[in-house]
C-alpha positions as CSV (number, residue, x, y, z in Angstrom):
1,X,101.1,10.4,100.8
2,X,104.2,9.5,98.8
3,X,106.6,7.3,98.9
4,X,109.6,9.9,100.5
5,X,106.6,10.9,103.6
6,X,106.1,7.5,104.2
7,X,109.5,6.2,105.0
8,X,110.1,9.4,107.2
9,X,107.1,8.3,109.6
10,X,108.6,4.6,109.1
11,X,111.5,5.9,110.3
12,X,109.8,7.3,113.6
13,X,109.0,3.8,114.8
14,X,112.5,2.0,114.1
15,X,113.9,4.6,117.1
16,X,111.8,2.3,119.5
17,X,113.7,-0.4,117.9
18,X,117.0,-1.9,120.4
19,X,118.7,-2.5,117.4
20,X,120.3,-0.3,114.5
21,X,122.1,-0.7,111.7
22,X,125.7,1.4,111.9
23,X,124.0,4.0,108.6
24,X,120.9,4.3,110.4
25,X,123.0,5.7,113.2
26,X,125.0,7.7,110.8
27,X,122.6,8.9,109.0
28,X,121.0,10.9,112.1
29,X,124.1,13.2,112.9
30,X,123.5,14.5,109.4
31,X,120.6,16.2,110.3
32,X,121.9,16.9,113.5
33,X,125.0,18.8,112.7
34,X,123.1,20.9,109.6
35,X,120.5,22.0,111.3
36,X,122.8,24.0,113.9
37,X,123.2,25.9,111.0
38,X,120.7,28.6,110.2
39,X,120.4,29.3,106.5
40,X,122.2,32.1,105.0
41,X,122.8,32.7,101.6
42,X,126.9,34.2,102.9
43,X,127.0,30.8,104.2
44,X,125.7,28.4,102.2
45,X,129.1,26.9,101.3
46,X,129.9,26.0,104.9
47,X,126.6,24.3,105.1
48,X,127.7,22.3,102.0
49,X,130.7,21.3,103.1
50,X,129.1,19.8,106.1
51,X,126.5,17.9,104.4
52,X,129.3,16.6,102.6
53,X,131.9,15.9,105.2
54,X,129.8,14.4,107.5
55,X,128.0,12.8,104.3
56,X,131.5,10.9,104.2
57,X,130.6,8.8,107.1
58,X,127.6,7.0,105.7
59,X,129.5,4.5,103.6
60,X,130.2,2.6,106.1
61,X,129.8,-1.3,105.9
62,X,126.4,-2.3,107.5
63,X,126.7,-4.2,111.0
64,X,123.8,-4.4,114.0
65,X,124.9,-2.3,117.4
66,X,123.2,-2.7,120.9
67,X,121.5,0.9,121.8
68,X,120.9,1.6,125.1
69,X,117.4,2.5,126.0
70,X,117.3,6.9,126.2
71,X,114.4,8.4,128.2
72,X,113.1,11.5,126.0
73,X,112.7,14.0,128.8
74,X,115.6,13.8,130.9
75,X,118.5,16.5,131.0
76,X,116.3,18.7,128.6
77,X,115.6,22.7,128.8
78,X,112.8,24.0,126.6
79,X,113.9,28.1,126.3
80,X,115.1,29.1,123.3
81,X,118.3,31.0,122.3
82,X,119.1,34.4,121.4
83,X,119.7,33.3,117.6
84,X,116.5,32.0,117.3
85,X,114.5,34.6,119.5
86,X,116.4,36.9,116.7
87,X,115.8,35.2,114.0
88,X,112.1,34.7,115.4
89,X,111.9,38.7,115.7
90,X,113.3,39.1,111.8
91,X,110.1,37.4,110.4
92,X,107.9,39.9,108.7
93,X,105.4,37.7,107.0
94,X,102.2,35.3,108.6
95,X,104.6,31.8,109.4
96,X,101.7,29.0,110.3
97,X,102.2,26.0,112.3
98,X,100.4,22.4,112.2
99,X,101.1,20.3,114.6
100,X,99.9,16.8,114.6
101,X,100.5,14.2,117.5
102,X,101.6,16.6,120.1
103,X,99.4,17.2,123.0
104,X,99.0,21.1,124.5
105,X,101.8,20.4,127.3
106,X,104.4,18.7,125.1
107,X,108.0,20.0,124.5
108,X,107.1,20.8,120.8
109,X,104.2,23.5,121.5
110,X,105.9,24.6,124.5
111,X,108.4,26.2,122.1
112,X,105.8,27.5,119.3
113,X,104.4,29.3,122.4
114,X,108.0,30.7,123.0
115,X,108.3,31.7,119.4
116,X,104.7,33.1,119.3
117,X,105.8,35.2,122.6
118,X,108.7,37.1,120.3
119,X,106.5,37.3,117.4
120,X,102.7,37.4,116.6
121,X,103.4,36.2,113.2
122,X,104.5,32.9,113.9
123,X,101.4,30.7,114.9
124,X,100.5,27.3,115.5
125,X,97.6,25.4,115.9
126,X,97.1,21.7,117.3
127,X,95.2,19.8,114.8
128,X,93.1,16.5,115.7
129,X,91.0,14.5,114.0
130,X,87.8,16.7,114.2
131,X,90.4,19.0,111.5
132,X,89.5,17.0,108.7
133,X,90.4,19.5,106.2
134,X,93.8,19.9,107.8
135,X,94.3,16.4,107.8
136,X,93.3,15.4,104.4
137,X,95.6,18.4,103.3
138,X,98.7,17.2,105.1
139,X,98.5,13.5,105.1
140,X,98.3,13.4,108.8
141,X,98.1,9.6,110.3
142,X,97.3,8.5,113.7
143,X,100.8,6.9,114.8
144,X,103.2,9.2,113.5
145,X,103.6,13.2,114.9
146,X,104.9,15.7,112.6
147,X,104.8,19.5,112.2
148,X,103.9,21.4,108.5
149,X,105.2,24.7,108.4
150,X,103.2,26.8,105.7
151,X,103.6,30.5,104.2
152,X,101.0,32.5,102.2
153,X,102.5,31.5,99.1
154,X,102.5,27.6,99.6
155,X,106.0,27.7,100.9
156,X,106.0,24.5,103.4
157,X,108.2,22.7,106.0
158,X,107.8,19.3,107.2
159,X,109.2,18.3,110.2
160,X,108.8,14.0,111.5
161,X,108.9,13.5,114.8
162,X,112.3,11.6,114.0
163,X,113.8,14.7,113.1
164,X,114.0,16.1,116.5
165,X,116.8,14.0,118.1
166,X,119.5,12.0,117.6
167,X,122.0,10.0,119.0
168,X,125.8,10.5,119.9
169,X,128.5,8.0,119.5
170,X,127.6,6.8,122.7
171,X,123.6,6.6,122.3
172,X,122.7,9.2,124.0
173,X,119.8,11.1,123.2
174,X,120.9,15.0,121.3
175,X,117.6,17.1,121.1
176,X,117.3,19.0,118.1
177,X,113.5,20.5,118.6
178,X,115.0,24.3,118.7
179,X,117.4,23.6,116.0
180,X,114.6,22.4,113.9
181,X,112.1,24.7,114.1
182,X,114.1,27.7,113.9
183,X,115.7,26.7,110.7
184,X,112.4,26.0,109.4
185,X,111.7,29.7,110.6
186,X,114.0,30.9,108.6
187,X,113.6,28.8,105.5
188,X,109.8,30.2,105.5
189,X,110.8,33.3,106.0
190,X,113.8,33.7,103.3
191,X,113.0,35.1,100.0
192,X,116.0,34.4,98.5
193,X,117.1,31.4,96.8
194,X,120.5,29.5,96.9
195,X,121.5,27.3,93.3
196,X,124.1,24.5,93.1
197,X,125.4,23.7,89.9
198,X,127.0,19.9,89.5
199,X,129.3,19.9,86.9
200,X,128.1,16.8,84.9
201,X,127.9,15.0,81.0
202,X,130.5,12.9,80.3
203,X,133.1,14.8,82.1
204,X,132.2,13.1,85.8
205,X,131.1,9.7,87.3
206,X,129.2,11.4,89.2
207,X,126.0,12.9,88.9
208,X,122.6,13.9,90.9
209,X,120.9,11.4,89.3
210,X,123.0,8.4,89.9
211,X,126.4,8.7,92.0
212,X,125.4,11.5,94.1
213,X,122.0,11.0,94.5
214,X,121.6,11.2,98.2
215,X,123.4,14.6,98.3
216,X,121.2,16.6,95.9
217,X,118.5,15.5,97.9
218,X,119.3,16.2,101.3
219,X,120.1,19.9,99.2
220,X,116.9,19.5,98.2
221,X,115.3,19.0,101.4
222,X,117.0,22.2,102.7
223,X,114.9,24.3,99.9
224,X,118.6,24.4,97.9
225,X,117.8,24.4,94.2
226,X,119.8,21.7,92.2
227,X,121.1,21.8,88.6
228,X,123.5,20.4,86.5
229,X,125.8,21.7,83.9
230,X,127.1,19.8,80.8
231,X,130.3,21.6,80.3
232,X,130.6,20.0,77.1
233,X,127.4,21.1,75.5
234,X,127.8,24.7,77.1
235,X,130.7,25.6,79.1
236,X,129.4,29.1,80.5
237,X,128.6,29.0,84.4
238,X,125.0,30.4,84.4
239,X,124.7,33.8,86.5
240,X,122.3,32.3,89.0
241,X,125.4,30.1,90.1
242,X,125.9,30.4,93.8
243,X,128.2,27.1,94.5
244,X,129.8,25.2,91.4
245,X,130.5,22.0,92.7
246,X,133.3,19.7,90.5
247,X,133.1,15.8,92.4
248,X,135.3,13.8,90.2
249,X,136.4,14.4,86.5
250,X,136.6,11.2,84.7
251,X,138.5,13.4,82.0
252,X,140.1,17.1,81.6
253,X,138.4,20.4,81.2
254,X,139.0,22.2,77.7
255,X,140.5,25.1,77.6
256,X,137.7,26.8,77.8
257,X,135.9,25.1,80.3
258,X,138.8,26.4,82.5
259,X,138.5,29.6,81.6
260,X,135.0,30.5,82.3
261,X,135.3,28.6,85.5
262,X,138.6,30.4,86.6
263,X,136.3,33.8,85.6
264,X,133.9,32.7,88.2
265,X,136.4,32.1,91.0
266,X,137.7,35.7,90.3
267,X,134.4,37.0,90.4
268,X,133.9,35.9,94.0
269,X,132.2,32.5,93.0
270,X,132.1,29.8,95.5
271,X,133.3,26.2,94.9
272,X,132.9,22.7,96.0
273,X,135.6,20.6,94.4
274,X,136.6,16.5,94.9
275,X,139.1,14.5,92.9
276,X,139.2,10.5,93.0
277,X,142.7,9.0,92.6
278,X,143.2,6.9,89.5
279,X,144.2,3.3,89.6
280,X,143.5,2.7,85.9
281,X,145.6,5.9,84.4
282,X,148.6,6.1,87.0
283,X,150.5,8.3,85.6
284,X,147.6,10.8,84.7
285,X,147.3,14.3,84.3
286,X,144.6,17.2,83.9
287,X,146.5,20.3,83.1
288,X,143.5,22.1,82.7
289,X,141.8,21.0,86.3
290,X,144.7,22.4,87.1
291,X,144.6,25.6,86.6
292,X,141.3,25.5,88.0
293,X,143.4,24.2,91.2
294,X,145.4,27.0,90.6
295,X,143.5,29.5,91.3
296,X,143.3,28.0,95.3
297,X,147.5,27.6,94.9
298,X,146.6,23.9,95.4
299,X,147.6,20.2,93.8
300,X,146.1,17.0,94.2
301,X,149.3,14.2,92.8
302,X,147.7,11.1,91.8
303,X,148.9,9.1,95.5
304,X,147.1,7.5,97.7
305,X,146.8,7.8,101.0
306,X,147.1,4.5,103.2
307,X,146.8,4.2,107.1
308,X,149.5,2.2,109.4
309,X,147.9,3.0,113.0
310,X,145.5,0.6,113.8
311,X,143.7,3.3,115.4
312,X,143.1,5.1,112.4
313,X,142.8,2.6,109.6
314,X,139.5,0.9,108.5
315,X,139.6,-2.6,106.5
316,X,142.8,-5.1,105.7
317,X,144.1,-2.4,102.8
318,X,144.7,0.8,104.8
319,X,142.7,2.9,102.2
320,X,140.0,2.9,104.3
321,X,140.8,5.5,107.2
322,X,139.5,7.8,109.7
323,X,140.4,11.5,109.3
324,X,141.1,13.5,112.0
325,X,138.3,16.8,112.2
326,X,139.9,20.4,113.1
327,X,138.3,21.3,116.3
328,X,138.5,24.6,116.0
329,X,137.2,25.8,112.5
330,X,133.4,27.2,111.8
331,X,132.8,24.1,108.6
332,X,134.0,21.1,111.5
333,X,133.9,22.6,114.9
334,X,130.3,20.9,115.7
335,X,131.2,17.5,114.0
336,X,134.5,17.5,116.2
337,X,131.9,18.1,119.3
338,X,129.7,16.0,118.2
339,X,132.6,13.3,118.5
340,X,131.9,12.0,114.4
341,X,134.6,10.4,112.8
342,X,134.6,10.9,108.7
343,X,135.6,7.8,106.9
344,X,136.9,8.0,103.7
345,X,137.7,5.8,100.3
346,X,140.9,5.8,98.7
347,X,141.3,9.2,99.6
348,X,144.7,11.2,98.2
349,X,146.6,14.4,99.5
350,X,145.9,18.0,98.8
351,X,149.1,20.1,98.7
352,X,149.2,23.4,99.7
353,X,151.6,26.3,97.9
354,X,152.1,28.4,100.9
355,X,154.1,31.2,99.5
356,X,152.2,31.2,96.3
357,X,149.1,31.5,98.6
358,X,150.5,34.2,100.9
359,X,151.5,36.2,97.4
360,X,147.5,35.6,96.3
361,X,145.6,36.4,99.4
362,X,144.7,33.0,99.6
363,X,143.7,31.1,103.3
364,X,143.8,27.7,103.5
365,X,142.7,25.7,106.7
366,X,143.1,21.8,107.0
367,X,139.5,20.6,107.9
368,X,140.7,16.7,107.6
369,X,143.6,15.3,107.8
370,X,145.3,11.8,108.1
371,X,147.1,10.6,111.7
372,X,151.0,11.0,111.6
373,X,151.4,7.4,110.8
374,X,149.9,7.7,107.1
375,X,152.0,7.7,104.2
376,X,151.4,7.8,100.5
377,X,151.5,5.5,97.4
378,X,152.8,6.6,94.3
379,X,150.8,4.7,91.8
380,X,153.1,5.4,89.0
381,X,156.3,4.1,90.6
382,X,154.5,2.0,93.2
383,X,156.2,3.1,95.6
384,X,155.5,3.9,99.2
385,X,156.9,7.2,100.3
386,X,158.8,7.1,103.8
387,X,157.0,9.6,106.4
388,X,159.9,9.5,109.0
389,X,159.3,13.3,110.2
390,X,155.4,12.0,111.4
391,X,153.7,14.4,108.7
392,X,149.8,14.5,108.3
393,X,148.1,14.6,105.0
394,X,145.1,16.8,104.1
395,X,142.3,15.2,103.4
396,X,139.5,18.0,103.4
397,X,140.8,21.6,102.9
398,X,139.0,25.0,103.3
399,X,140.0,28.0,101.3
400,X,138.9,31.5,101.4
401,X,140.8,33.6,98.6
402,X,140.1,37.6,98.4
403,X,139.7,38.6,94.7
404,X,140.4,41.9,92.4
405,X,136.6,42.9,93.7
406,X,137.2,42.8,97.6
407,X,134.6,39.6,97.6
408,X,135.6,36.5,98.6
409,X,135.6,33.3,96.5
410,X,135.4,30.3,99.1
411,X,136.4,26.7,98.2
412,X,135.9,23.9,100.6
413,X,138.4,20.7,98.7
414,X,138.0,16.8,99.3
415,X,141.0,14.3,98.0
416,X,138.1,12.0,97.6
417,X,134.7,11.8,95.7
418,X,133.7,8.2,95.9
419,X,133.8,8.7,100.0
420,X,130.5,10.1,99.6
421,X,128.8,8.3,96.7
422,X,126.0,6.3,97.0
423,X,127.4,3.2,97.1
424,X,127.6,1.5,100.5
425,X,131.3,-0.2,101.3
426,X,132.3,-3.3,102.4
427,X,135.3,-3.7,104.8
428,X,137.1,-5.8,102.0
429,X,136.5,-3.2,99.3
430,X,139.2,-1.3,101.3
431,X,141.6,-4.3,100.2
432,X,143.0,-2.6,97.0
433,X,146.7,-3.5,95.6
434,X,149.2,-1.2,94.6
C-alpha cells in the first residue's frame, strides 16, 4: 500500500475524532463541492476554477474547533438523480465495483443496486476476506471501507470511506455517496482525456512541483493530466493544451511568448490566469502579460487590496480578507450554498474595460469580490485610495470571450496566486507595511 492510500484510510479514523484542525475541516468541502460536478471535457475550466477557489480557503492558520457529534444516517435519502441515472444509462463498456467494509444492507450497495437497475454494465461485488485475490490486489485492510472502481483496460477509482461526507460550516454532516460514485461512473467511462499545462522555468514562483503542489494533485486525482511548459526553452503551447494556466510571473513574457499564447486564446483556448502583487518592484510592469490580459479587455495595477470591516478582514494588516462568492454563477453558486468563505493573501484588483469588452464579445462575471468597505494601496505612491462611493473590488473574475471561429475561449482570473500556494499562513503574516 503506499504512502498516498495509507493517509486516506488514516484519514477515515480522525472523523471519529471531537476535535479538528480548521484545514482538516477545509480541506473536506474541496471534495465536496468538485464532486457535484460531473466531468466533462466543455467544462473542465469550471471545475478548475473551483478546485482553485475553494483551494483558496485552505491557507488558513491552524487552530482546534469543537465538532458536534453527527449521526450518519439521519436526514438521508438513498435514490439517485436524473443526472446520474443518465449518466448511469450512457455507459457502454463493463464498469466493476469492489466494495470492501460495507455490509449487503448499507447505504453504499443500496446505490450500486440502483445503478445496476439502470444499467447491467455497472456491477459490484462485496468482497470479504475469503476474496483473497481481491484483497491482495487492492490493499484492502480490516478497519478502513473503501470502494475500487475498475475498467477492462486497468482504468481504476478509489473511493475511502472519508470521501463520502463532509461537514458544513456548522458541522453538520453533507453526504456525498451519490456525488461520488457517479463521478467515478463517469471518469471510468470517459475516453477522453483533459491536459493542463502550468506555465513554468524561471518565469513563475510557482510550480507543480513545489508552490502548487497540492493543486496538480488533487488534478491528478480527478484523472486530469498535468504538464508543464518552460516558455523559455520553447514557447509554442502544445496542441494537446486544453487549460493553460499562468499562476504568478516572477518576470515578463517575450514577445513571443505572448504571441503564441494570444494565438491560443483566439483559437478558442481556455485559461487559468493569477497575478501576485509586488512589494519588492512597486512600480513594475509586464507589457507583454499584458497583452495576454488584453485579450480578456482586463488589467491587474500593482495595488493592494486591504479590508476595513471587521467582518471581512482576517489578521492585524487587512491583507488578509474574506471575499464575497457570487450566488448566482455556475463556477461559485455551490460554494455560496455550501456557506464557504475564500480567504485570500495580498490579493489585488482586476479591472474590467467594459466598452472595450462589449466591442470584443467579451463577458465578464465577478465571482469574488471585496465588501464595500475595502480600498486599495498604491505601492508606488503609498498611498491609500479613498472609496467614498462604497465600491467592491474583484477579486476572482470569469470571462467567456466568443472568437473569429464561433468557439469560445474561457478564462477564470484570480488577483492572487500565493492565496493558494502551499504554504500554510499565520494570522501575523497578514501584518505587511506599506
Amino acid at each position: 500500500m503506499n504512502n498516498k492510500e495509507k493517509k486516506n484510510k488514516k484519514d477515515v479514523k480522525e472523523v471519529e475524532k471531537n476535535k479538528k484542525s480548521i484545514k482538516d475541516i477545509l480541506c473536506k468541502p474541496i471534495y465536496a463541492i468538485k464532486n457535484y460536478c460531473i466531468k466533462d471535457t466543455t467544462r473542465t475550466i469550471l471545475l478548475m476554477a473551483i478546485l482553485i477557489a475553494i483551494y483558496l480557503v485552505v491557507n488558513l492558520w491552524i487552530r482546534n474547533i469543537n465538532l458536534a457529534q453527527v449521526d450518519l444516517t439521519v436526514g438521508k435519502l438513498y435514490s439517485l438523480t436524473d443526472q446520474s441515472k443518465n449518466i448511469a444509462k450512457s455507459v457502454e463498456n463493463d464498469i466493476n465495483f469492489y466494495v470492501w467494509g460495507y455490509a449487503e444492507d448499507t447505504a453504499v450497495v443500496d446505490l450500486l443496486k440502483q445503478y445496476n437497475a439502470e444499467n447491467d454494465k455497472i456491477k459490484y461485488q462485496i468482497v470479504t476476506a475469503n476474496d483473497a485475490d481481491l484483497v491482495q490486489k487492492y490493499n484492502f485492510e480490516d478497519g478502513y471501507p473503501s470502494v475500487i472502481g475498475e475498467v477492462a483496460n486497468g482504468k481504476k477509482s478509489y473511493i475511502n470511506d472519508s470521501d463520502f461526507y463532509t461537514y458544513d460550516e456548522n458541522s453538520n454532516l453533507v453526504d456525498l455517496t451519490e456525488q461520488k460514485i457517479t463521478n467515478a461512473i463517469n471518469n471510468l467511462s470517459s475516453t477522453e482525456t483533459t491536459k493542463v499545462y502550468f506555465l513554468g522555468g524561471s518565469r513563475t514562483n510557482y510550480s507543480t512541483e513545489d508552490g502548487i503542489y497540492y493543486l496538480g494533485s488533487l488534478l491528478q486525482d480527478e484523472y486530469y493530466e498535468v504538464d508543464t511548459i518552460d516558455p523559455i526553452a520553447d514557447p509554442t503551447i502544445p496542441e494537446d493544451c486544453d487549460i493553460l494556466a499562468i499562476m504568478g510571473l516572477s518576470s515578463d513574457l517575450s514577445d513571443k511568448e505572448a504571441t503564441n499564447i494570444c494565438k491560443y486564446i483566439d483559437k478558442g483556448g481556455d485559461m487559468i490566469i493569477t497575478n501576485d502583487i509586488d512589494y519588492k518592484n512597486t512600480d513594475r510592469k509586464l507589457p507583454n502579460f499584458q497583452k495576454v490580459l488584453d485579450k480578456y479587455a482586463i488589467t491587474m495595477p500593482n495595488k493592494v487590496v486591504q479590508e476595513t470591516s471587521s467582518n471581512a478582514v482576517q489578521g492585524s494588516g487587512g491583507t488578509l480578507i474574506q471575499a464575497d462568492l457570487a450566488s448566482d454563477h455556475e463556477i461559485t453558486r455551490l460554494m455560496y450554498n455550501n456557506n464557504a468563505k475564500p480567504v485570500l493573501y495580498a490579493s489585488g484588483n482586476i479591472e474590467l474595460d467594459t466598452e472595450k469588452m462589449t466591442a470584443d464579445n467579451i463577458t465578464a462575471t465577478p465571482i469574488l469580490k471585496t465588501s464595500s468597505s475595502a480600498v486599495l494601496s498604491d505601492l508606488k505612491s503609498k498611498k491609500t485610495e479613498e472609496n467614498e462611493d462604497g465600491e467592491t473590488y474583484n477579486t476572482g473574475v470569469a470571462i467567456k470571450k466568443t472568437v473569429e471561429s464561433g468557439d469560445e475561449s474561457r478564462a477564470v482570473v484570480f488577483a492572487s496566486t500565493s492565496s493558494f500556494s502551499d504554504n500554510t499562513l499565520d494570522r501575523t503574516d497578514s501584518n505587511i507595511s506599506l
